[in-house]
N, C-alpha and C positions, 0 to 999 in steps of 0.2 A: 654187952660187949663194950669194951673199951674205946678212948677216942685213937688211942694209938691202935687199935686192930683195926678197928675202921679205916684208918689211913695206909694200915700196908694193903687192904684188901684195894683201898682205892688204887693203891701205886700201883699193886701187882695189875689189876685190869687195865690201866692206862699203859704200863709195859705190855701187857699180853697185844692190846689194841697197835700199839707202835710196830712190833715182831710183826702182824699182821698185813698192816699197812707198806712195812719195807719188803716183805718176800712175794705180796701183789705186783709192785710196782714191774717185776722180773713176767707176769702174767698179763701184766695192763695193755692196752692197744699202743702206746707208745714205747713200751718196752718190746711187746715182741716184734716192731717193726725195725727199732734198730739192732734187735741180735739178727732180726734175719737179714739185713742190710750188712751187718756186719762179717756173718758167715759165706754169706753168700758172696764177697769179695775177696776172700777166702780163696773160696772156690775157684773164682774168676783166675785168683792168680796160678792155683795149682793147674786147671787147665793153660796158659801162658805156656809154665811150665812145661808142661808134659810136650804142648806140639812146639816146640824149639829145642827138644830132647833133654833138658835138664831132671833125669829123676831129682838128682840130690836136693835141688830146689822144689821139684813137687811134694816131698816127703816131710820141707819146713812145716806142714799143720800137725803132722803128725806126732801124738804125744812121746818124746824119745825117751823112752821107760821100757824094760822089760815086762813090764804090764800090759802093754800095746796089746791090742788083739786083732787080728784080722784073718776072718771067715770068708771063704768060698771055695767054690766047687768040692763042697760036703765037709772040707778040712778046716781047722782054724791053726794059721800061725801065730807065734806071740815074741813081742819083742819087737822094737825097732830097729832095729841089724836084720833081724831075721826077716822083716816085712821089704825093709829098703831091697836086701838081698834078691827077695824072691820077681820084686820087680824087675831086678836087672837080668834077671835068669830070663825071666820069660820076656822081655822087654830086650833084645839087646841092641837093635837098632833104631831107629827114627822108623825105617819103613815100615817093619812091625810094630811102631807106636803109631804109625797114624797120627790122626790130627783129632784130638778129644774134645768131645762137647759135656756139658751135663745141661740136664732139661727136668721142666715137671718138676721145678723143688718147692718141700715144704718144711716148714721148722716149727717146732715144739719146743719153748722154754719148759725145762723140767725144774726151775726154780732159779736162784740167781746165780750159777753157777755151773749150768748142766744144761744142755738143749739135746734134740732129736730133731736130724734133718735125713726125710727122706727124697729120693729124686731117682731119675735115669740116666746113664751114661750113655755113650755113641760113641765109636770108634771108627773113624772113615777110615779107608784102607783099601787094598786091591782084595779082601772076604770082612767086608764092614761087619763089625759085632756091636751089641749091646747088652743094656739092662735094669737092673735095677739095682739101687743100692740103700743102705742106710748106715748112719755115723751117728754115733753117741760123743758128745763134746763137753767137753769140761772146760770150765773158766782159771788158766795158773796165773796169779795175779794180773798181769793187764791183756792178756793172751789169752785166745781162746785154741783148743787145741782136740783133734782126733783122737781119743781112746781108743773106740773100737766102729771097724769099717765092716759091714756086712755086703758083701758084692755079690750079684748073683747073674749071669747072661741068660738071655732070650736063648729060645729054642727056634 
């Protein structure tokens, strides 16, 4: 073999080695503590939101694409119109929104640009609900944002 193959085999593995090192870093202990740090104030703020009655402000994580996805009670809607919509429908006062917690969360870098956080909601109210949920997130340049929300209530 030549000295020039030698050297691309060398480039290529010290490329390969780098590719490696940079999509860990999104897996590392210090990476996944500040996506979860990150999501998770996210969150803080959509619940804000929700108990001061602002949907339209809860709905900012949400990725505003007709790709949006959002599952529950056996259906999934799609779209961000159609999702914001369906809050207000069923949502249409403060007293029917209650005062929203989330609890029990946990987050999953699915590499540098995707996570999974799962956790459980609470709805205080005069017939308090819950449950559980999960959110697939995607990174749009400095913004992290909801693709798709799987929500599901306790029995």
């Amino acid at each position: 073999m030549s000295k020039t193959g030698i050297a691309l085999i060398a480039v290529g593995i010290l490329s390969f080695g780098l590719l490696i090192n940079l999509s860990s870093k999104a897996n590392s202990k210090e990476g996944q503590d500040e996506l979860t740090a990150t999501l998770e104030k996210i969150l803080s703020e959509q619940e804000q939101a929700w108990n001061r009655g602002d949907i339209d402000a809860f709905m900012i994580p949400y990725w505003k694409s007709e790709s949006l996805t959002f599952s529950s009670g056996g259906e999934t809607q799609r779209g961000w119109n159609a999702t914001r919509d369906r809050y207000k429908a069923r949502y249409p006062d403060q007293k029917t929104m209650g005062k929203l917690s989330f609890s029990h969360l946990e987050t999953q870098s699915l590499g540098n640009d995707a996570a999974l956080m799962l956790g459980q909601w609470q709805l205080q109210r005069d017939e308090p609900i819950g449950g559980n949920f999960s959110l697939v997130w995607r990174r749009e340049g400095d913004r992290w944002v909801i693709m798709h929300d799987h929500t599901s209530a306790r029995k």
